[in-house]
mmJSON file of the N, C-alpha and C atoms, coordinates in Angstrom:
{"data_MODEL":{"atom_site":{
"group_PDB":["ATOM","ATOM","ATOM","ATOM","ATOM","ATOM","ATOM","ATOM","ATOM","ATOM","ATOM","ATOM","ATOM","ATOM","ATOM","ATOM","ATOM","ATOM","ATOM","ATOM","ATOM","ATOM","ATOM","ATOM","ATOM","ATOM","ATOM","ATOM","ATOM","ATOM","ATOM","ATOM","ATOM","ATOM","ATOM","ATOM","ATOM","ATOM","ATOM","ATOM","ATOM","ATOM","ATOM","ATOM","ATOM","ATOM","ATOM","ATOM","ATOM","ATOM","ATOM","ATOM","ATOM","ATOM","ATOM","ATOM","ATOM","ATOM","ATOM","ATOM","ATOM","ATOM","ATOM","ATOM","ATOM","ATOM","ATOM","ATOM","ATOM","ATOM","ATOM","ATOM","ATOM","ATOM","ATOM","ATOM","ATOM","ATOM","ATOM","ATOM","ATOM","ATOM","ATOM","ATOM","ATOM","ATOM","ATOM","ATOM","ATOM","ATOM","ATOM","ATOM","ATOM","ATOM","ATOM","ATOM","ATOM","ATOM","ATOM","ATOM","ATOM","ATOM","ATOM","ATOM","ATOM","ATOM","ATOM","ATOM","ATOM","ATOM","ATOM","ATOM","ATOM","ATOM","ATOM","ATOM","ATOM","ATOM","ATOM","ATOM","ATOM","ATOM","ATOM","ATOM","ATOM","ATOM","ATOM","ATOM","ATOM","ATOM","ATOM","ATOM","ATOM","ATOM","ATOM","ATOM","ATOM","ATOM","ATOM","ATOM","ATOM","ATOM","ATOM","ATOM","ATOM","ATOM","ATOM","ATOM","ATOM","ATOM","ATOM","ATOM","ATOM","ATOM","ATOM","ATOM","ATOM","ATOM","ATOM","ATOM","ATOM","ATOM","ATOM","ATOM","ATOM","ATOM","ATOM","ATOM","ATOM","ATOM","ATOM","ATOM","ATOM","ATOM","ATOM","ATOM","ATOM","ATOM","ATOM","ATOM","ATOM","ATOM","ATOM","ATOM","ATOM","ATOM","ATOM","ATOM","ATOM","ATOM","ATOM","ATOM","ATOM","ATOM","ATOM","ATOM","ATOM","ATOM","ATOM","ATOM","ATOM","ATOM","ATOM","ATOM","ATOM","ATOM","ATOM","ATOM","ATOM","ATOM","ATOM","ATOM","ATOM","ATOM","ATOM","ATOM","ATOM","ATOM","ATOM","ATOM","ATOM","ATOM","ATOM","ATOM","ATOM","ATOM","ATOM","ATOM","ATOM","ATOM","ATOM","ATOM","ATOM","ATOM","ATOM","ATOM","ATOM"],
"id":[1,2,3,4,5,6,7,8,9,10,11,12,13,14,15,16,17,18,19,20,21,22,23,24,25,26,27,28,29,30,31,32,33,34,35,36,37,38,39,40,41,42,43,44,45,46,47,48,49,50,51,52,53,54,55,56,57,58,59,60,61,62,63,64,65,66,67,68,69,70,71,72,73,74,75,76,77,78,79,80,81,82,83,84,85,86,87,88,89,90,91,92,93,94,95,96,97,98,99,100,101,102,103,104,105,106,107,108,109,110,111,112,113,114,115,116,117,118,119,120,121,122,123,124,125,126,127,128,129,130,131,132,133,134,135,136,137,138,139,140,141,142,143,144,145,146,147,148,149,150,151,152,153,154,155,156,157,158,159,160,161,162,163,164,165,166,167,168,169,170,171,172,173,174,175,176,177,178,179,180,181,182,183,184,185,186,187,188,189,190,191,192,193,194,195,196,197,198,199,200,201,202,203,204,205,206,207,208,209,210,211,212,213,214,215,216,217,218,219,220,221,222,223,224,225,226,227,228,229,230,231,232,233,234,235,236,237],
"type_symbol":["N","C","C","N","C","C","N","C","C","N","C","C","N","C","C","N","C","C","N","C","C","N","C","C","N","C","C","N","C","C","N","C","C","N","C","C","N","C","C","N","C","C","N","C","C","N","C","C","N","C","C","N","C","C","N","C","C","N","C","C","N","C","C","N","C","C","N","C","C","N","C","C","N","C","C","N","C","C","N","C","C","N","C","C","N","C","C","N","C","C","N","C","C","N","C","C","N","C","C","N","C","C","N","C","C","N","C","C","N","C","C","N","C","C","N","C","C","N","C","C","N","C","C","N","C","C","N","C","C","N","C","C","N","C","C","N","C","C","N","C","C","N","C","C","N","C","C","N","C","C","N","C","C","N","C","C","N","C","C","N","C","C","N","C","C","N","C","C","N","C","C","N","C","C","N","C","C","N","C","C","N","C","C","N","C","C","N","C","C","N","C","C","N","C","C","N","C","C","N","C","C","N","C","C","N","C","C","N","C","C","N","C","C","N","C","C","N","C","C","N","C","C","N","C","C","N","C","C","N","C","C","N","C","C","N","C","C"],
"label_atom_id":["N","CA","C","N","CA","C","N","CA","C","N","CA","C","N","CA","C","N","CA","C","N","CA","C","N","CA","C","N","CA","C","N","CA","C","N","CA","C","N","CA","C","N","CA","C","N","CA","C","N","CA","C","N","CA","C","N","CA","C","N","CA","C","N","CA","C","N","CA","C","N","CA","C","N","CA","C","N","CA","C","N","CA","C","N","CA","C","N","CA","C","N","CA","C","N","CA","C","N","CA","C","N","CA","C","N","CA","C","N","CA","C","N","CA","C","N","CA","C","N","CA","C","N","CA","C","N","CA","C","N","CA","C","N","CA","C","N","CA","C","N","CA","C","N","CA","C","N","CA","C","N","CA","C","N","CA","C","N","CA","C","N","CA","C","N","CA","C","N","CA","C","N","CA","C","N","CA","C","N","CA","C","N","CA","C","N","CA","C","N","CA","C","N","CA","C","N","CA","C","N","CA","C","N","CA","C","N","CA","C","N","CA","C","N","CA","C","N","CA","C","N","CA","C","N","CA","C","N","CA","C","N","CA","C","N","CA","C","N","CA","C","N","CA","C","N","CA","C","N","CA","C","N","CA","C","N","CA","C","N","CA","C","N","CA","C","N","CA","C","N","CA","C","N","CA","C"],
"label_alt_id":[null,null,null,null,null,null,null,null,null,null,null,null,null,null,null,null,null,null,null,null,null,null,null,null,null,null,null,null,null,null,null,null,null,null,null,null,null,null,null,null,null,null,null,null,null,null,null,null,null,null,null,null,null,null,null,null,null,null,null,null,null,null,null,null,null,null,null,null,null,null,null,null,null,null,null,null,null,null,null,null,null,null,null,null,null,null,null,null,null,null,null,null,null,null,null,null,null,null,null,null,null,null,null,null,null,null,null,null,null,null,null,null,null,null,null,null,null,null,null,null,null,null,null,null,null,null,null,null,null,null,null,null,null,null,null,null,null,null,null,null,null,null,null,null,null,null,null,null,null,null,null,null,null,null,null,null,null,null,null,null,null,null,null,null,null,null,null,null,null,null,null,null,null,null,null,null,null,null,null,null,null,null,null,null,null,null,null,null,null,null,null,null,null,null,null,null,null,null,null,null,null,null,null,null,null,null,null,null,null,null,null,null,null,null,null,null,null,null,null,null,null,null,null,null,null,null,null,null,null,null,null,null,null,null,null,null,null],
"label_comp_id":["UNK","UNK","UNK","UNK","UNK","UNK","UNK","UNK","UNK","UNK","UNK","UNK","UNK","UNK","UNK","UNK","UNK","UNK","UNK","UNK","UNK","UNK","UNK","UNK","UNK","UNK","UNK","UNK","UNK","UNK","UNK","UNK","UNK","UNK","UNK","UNK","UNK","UNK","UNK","UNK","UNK","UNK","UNK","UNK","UNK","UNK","UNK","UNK","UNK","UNK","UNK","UNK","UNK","UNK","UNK","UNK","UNK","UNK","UNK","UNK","UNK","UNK","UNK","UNK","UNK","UNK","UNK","UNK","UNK","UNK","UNK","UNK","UNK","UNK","UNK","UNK","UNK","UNK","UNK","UNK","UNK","UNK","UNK","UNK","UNK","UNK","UNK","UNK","UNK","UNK","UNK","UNK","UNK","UNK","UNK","UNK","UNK","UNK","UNK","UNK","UNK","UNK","UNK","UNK","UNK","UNK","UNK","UNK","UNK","UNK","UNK","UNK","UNK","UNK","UNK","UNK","UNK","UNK","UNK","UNK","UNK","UNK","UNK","UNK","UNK","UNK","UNK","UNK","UNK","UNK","UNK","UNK","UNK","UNK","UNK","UNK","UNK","UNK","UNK","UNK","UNK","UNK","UNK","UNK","UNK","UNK","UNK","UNK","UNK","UNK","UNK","UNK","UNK","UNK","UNK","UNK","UNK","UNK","UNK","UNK","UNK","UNK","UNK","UNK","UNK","UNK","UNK","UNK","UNK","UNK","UNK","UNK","UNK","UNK","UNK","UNK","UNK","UNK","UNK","UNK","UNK","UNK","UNK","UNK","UNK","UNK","UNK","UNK","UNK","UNK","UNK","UNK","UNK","UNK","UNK","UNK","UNK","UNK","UNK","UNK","UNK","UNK","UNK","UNK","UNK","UNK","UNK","UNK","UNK","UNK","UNK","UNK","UNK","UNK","UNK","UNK","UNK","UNK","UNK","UNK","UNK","UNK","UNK","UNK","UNK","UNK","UNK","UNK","UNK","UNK","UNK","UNK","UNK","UNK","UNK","UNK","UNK"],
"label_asym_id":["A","A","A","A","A","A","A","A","A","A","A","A","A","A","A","A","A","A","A","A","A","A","A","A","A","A","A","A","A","A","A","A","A","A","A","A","A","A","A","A","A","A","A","A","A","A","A","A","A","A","A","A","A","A","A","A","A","A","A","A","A","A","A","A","A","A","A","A","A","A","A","A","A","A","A","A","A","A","A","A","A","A","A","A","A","A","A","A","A","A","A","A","A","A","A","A","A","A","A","A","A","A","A","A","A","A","A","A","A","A","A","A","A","A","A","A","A","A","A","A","A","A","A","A","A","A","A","A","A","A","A","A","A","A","A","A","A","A","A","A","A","A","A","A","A","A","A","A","A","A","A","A","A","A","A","A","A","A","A","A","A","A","A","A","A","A","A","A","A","A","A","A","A","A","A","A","A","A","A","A","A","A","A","A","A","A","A","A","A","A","A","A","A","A","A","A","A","A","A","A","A","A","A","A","A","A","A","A","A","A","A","A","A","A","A","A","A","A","A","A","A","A","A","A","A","A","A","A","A","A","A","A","A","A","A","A","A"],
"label_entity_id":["1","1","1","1","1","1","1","1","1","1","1","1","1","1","1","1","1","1","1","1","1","1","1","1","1","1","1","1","1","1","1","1","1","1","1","1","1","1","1","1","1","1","1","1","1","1","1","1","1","1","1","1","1","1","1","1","1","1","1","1","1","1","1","1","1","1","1","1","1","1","1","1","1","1","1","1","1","1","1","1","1","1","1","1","1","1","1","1","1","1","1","1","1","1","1","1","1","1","1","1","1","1","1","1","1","1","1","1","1","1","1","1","1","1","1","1","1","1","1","1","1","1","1","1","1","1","1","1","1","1","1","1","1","1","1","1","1","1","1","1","1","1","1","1","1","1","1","1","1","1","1","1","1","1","1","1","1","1","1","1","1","1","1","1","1","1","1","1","1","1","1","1","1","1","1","1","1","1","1","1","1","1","1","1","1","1","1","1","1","1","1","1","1","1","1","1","1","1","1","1","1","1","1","1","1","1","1","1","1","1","1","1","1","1","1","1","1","1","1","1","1","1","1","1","1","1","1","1","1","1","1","1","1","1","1","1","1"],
"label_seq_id":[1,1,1,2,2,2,3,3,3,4,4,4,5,5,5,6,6,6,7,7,7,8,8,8,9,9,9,10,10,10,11,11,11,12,12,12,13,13,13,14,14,14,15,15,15,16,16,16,17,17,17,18,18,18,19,19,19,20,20,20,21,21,21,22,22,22,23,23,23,24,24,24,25,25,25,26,26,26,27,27,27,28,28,28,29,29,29,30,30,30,31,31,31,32,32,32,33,33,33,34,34,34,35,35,35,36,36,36,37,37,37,38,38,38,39,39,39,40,40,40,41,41,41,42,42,42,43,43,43,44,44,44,45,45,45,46,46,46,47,47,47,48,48,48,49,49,49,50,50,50,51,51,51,52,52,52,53,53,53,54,54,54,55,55,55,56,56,56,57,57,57,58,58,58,59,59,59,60,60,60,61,61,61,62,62,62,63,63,63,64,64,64,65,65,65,66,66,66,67,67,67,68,68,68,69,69,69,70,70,70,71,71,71,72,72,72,73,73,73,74,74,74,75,75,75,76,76,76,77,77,77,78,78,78,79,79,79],
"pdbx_PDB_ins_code":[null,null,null,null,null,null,null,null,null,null,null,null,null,null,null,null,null,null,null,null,null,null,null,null,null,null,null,null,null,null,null,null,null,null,null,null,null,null,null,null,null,null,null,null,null,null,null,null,null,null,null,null,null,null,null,null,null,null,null,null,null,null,null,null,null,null,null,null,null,null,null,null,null,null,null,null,null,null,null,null,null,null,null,null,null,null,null,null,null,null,null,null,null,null,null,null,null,null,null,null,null,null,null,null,null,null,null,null,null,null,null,null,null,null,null,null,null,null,null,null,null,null,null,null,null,null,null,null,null,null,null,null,null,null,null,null,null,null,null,null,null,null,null,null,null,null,null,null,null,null,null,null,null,null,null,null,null,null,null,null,null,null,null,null,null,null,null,null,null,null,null,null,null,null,null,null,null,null,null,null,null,null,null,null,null,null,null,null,null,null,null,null,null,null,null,null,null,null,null,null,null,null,null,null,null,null,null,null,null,null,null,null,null,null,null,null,null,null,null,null,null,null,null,null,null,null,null,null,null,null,null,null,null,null,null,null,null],
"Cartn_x":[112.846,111.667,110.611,109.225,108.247,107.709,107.557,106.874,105.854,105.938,104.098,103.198,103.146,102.222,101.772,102.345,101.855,101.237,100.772,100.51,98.684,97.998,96.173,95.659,94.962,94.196,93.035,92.55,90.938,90.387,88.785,87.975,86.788,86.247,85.89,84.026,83.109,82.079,81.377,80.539,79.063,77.987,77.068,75.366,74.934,75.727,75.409,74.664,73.531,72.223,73.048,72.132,72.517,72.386,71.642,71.538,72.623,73.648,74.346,75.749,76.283,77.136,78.421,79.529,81.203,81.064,80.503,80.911,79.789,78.682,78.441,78.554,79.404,80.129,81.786,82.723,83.416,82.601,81.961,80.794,80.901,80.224,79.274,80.718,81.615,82.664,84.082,83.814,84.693,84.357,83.159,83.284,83.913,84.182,85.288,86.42,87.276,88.307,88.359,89.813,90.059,90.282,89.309,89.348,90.241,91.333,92.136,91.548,90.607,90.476,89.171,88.21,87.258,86.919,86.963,86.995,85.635,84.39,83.186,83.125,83.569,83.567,82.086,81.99,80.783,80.684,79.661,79.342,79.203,80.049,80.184,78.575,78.293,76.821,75.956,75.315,74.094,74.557,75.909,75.742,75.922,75.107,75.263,76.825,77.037,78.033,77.845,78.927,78.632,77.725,77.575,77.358,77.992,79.586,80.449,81.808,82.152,83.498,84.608,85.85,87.133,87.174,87.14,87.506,88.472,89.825,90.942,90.973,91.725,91.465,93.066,93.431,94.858,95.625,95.106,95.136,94.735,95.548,94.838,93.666,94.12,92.689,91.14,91.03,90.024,89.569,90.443,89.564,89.307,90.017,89.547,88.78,87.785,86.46,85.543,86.067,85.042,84.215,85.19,85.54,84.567,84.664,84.349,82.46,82.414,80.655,80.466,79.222,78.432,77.86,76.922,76.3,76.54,76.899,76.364,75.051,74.758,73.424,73.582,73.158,73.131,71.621,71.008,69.753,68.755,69.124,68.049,68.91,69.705,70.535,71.264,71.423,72.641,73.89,75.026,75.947,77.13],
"Cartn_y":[74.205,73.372,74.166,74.056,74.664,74.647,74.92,74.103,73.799,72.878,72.313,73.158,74.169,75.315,76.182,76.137,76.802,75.66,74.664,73.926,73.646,73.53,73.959,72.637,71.887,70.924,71.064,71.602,72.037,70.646,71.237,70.37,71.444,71.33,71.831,71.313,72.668,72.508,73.117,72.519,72.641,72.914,73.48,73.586,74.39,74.8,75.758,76.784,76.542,77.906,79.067,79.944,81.601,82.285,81.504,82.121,81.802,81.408,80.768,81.894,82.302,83.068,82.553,83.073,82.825,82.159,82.995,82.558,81.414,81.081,80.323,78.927,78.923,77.845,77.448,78.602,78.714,77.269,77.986,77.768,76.454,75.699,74.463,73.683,73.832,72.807,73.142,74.114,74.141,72.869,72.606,70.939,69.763,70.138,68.817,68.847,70.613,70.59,72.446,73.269,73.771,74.705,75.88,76.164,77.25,77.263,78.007,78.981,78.786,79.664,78.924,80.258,79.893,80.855,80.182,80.982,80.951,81.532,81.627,82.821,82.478,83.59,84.32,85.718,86.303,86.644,86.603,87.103,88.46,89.475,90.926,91.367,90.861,91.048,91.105,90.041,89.689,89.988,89.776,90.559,88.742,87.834,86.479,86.157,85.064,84.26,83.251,82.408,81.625,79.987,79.859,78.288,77.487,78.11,76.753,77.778,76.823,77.749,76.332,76.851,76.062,76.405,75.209,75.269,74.659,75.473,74.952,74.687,73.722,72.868,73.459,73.447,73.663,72.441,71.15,69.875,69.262,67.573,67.03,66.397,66.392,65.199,66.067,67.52,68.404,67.958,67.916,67.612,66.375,65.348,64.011,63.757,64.352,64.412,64.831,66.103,66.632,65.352,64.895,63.755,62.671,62.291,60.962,60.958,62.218,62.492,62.544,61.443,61.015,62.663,62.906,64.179,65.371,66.367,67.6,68.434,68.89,69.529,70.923,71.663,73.613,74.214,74.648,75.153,74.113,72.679,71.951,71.664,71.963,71.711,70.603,69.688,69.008,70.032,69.895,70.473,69.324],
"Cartn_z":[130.798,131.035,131.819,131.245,131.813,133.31,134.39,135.715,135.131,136.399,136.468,136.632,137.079,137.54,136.668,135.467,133.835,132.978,133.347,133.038,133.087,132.446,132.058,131.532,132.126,132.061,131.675,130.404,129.683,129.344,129.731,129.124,128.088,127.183,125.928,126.833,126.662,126.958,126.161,125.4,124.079,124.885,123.618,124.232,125.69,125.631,127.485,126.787,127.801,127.639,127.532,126.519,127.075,128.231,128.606,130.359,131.358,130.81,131.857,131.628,132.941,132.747,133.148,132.909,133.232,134.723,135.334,136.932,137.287,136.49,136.699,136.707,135.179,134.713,135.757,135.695,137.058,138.207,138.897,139.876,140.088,138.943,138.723,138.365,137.788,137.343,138.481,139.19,140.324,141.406,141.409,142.05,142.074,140.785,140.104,140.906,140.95,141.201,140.817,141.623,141.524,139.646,139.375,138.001,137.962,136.696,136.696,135.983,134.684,134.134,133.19,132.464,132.185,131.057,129.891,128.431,127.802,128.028,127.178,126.465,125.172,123.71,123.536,123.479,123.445,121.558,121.219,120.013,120.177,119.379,119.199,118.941,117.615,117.18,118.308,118.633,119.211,120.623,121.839,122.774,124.205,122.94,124.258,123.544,124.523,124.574,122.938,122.605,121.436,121.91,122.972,123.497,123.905,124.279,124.117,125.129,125.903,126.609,126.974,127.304,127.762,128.993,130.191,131.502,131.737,132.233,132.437,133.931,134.352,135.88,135.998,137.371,137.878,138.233,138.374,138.261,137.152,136.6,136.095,136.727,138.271,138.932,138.524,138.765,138.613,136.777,136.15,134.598,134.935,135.384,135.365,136.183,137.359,138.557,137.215,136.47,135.279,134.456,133.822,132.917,133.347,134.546,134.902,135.181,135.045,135.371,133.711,133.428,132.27,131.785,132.264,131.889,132.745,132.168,133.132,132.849,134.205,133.868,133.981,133.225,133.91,133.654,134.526,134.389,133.568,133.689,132.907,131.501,130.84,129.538,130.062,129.105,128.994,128.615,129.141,128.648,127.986],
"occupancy":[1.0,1.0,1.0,1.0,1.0,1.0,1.0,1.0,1.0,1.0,1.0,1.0,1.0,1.0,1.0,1.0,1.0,1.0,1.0,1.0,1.0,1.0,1.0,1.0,1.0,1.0,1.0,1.0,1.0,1.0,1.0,1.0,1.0,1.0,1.0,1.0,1.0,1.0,1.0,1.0,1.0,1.0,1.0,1.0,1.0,1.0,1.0,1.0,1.0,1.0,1.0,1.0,1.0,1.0,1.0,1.0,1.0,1.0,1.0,1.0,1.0,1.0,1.0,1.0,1.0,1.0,1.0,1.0,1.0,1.0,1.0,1.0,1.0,1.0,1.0,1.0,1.0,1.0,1.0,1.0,1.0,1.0,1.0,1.0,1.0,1.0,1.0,1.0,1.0,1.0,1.0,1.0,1.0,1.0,1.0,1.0,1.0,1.0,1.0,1.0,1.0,1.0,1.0,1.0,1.0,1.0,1.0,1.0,1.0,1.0,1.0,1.0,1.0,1.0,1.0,1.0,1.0,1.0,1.0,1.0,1.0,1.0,1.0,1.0,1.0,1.0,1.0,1.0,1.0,1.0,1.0,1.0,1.0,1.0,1.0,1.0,1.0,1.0,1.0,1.0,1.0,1.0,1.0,1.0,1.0,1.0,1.0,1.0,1.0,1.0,1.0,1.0,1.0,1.0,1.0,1.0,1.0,1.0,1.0,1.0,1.0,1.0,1.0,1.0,1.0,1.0,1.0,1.0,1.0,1.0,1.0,1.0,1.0,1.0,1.0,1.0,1.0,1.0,1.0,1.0,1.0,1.0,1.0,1.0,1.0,1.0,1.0,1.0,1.0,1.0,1.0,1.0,1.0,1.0,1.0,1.0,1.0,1.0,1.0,1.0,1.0,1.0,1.0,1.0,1.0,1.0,1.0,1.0,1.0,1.0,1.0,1.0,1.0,1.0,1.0,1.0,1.0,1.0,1.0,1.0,1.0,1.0,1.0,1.0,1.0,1.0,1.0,1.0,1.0,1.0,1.0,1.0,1.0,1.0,1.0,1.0,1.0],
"B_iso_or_equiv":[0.0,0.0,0.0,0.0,0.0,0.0,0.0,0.0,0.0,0.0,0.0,0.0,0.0,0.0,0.0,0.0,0.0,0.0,0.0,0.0,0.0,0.0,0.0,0.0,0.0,0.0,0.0,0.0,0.0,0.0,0.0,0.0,0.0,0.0,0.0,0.0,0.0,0.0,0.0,0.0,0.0,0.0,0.0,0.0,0.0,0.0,0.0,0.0,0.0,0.0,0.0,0.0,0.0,0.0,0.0,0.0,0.0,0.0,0.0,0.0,0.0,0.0,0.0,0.0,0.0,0.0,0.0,0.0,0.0,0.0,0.0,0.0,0.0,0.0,0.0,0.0,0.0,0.0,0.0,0.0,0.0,0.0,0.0,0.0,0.0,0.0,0.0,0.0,0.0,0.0,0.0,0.0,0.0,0.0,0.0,0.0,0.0,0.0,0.0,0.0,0.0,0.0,0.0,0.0,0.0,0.0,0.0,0.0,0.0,0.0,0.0,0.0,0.0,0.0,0.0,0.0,0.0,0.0,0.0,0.0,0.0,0.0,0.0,0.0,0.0,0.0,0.0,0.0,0.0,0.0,0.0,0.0,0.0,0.0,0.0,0.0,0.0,0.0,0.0,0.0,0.0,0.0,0.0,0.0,0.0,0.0,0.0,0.0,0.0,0.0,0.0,0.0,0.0,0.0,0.0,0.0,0.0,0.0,0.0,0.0,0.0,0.0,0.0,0.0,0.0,0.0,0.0,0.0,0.0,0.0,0.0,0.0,0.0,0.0,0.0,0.0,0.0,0.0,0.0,0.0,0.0,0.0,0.0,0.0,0.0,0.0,0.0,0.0,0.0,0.0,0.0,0.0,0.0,0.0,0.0,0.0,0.0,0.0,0.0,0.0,0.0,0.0,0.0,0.0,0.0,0.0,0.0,0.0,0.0,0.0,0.0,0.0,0.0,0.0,0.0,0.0,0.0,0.0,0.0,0.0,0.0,0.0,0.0,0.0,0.0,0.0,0.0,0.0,0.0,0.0,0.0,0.0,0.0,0.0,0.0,0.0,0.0],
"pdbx_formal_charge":[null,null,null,null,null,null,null,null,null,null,null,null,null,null,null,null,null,null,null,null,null,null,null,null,null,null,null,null,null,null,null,null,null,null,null,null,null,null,null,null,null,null,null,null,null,null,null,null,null,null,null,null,null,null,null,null,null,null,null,null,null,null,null,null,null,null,null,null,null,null,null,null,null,null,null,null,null,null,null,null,null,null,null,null,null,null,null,null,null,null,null,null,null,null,null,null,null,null,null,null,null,null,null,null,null,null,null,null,null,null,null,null,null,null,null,null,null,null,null,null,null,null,null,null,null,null,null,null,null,null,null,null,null,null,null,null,null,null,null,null,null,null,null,null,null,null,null,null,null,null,null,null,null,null,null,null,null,null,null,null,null,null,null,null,null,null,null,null,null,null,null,null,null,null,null,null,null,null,null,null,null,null,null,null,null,null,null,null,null,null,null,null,null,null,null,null,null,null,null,null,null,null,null,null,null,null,null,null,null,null,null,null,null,null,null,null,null,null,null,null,null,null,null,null,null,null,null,null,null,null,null,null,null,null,null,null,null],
"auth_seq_id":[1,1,1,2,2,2,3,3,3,4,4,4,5,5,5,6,6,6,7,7,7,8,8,8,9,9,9,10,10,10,11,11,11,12,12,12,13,13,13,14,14,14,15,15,15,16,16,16,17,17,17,18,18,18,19,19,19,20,20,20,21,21,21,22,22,22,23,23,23,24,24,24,25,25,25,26,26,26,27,27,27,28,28,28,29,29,29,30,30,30,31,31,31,32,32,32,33,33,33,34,34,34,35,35,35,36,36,36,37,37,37,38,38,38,39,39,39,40,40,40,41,41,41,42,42,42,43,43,43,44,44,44,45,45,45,46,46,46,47,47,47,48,48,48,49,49,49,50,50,50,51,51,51,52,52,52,53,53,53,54,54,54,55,55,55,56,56,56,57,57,57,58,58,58,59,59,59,60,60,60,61,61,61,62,62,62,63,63,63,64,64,64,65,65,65,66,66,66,67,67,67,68,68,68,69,69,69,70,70,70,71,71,71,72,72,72,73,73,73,74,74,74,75,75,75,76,76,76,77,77,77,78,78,78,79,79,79],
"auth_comp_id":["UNK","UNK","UNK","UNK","UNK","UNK","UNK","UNK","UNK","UNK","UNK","UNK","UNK","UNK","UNK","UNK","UNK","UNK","UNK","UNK","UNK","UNK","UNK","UNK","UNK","UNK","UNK","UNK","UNK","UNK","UNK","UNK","UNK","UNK","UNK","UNK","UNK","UNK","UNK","UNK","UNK","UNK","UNK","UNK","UNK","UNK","UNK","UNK","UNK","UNK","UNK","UNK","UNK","UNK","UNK","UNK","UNK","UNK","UNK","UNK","UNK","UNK","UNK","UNK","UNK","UNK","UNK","UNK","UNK","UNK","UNK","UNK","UNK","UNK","UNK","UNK","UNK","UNK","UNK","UNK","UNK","UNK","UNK","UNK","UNK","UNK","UNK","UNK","UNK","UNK","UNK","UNK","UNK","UNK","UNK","UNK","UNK","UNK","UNK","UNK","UNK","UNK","UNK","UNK","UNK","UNK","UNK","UNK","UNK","UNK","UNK","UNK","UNK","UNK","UNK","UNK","UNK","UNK","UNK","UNK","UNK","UNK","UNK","UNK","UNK","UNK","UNK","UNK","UNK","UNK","UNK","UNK","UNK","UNK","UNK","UNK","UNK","UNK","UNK","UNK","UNK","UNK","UNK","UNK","UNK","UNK","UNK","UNK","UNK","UNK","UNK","UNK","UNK","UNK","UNK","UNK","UNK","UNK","UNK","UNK","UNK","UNK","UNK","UNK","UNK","UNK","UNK","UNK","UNK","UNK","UNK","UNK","UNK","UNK","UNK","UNK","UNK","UNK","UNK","UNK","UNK","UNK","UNK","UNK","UNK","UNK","UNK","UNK","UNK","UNK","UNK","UNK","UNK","UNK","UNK","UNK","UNK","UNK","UNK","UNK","UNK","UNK","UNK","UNK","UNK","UNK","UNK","UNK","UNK","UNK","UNK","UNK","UNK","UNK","UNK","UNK","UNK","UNK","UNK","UNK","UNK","UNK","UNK","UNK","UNK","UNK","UNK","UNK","UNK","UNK","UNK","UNK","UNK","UNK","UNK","UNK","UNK"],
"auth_asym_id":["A","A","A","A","A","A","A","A","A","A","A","A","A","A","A","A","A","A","A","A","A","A","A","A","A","A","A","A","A","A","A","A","A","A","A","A","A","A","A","A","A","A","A","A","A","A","A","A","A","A","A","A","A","A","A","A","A","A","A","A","A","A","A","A","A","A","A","A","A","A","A","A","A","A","A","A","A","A","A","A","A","A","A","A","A","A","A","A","A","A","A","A","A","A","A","A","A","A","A","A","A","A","A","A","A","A","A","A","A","A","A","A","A","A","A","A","A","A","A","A","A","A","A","A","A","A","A","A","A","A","A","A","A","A","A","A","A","A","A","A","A","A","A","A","A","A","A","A","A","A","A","A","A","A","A","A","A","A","A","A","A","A","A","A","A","A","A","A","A","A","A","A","A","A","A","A","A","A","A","A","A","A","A","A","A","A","A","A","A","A","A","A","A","A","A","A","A","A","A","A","A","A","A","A","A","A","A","A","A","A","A","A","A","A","A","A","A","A","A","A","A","A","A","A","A","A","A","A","A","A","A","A","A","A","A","A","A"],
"auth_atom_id":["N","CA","C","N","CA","C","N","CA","C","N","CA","C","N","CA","C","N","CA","C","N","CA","C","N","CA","C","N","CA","C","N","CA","C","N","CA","C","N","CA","C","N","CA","C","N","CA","C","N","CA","C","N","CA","C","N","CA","C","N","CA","C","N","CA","C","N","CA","C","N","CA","C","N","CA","C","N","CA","C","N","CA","C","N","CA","C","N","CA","C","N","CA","C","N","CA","C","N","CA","C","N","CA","C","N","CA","C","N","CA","C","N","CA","C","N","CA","C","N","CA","C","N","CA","C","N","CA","C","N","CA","C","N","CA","C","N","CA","C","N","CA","C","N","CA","C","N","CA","C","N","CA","C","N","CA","C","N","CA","C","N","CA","C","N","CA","C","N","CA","C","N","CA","C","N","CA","C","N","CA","C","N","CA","C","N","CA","C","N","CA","C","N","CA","C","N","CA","C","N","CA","C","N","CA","C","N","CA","C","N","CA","C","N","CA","C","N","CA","C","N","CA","C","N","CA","C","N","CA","C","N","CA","C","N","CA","C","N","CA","C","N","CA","C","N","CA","C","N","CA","C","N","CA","C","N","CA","C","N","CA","C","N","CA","C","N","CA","C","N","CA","C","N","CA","C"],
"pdbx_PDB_model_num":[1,1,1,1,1,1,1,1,1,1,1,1,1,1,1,1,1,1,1,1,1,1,1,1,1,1,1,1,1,1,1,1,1,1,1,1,1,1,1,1,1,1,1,1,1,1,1,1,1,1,1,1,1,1,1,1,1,1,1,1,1,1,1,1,1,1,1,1,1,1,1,1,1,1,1,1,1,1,1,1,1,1,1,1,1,1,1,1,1,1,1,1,1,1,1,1,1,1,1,1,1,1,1,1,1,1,1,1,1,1,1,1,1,1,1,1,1,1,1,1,1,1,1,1,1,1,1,1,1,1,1,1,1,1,1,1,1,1,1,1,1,1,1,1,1,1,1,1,1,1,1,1,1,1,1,1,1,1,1,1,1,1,1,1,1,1,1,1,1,1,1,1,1,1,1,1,1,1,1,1,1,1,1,1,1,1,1,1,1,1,1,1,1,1,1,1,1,1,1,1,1,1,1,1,1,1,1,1,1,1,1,1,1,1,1,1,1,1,1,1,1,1,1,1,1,1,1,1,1,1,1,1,1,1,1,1,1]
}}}
């Protein structure tokens, strides 16, 4: 049986500016709750990110503080 401690509570985030970087996203959703990890896929080609990353919480309470806020904002975007 697995521990609890390998255990990744993601929430799936769309539409994030190109201006917005890993640690910023980190950053801004570390309020919620402790972030274990923070997946924004870069496009090889063009050099930005794709728009869209996985923030895994080390808790479920940290995705569910995420969760419970209607909108997020980053630099003016809805995310």
């Amino acid at each position: 049986m697995a521990s609890s401690s390998k255990k990744v509570f993601e929430v799936f985030v769309s539409k994030i500016p190109w201006t917005i970087a890993s640690k910023d996203m980190k950053e801004y959703f570390g309020q919620f709750g402790q972030v274990k990890k923070c997946l924004l896929p870069f496009d090889k080609e063009t050099g930005f990110h794709k728009g869209f990353c996985w923030i895994g919480y080390t808790s479920e309470e940290g995705l569910h503080n995420a969760l419970q806020k209607d909108q997020h904002m980053l630099e003016g975007a809805t995310v």
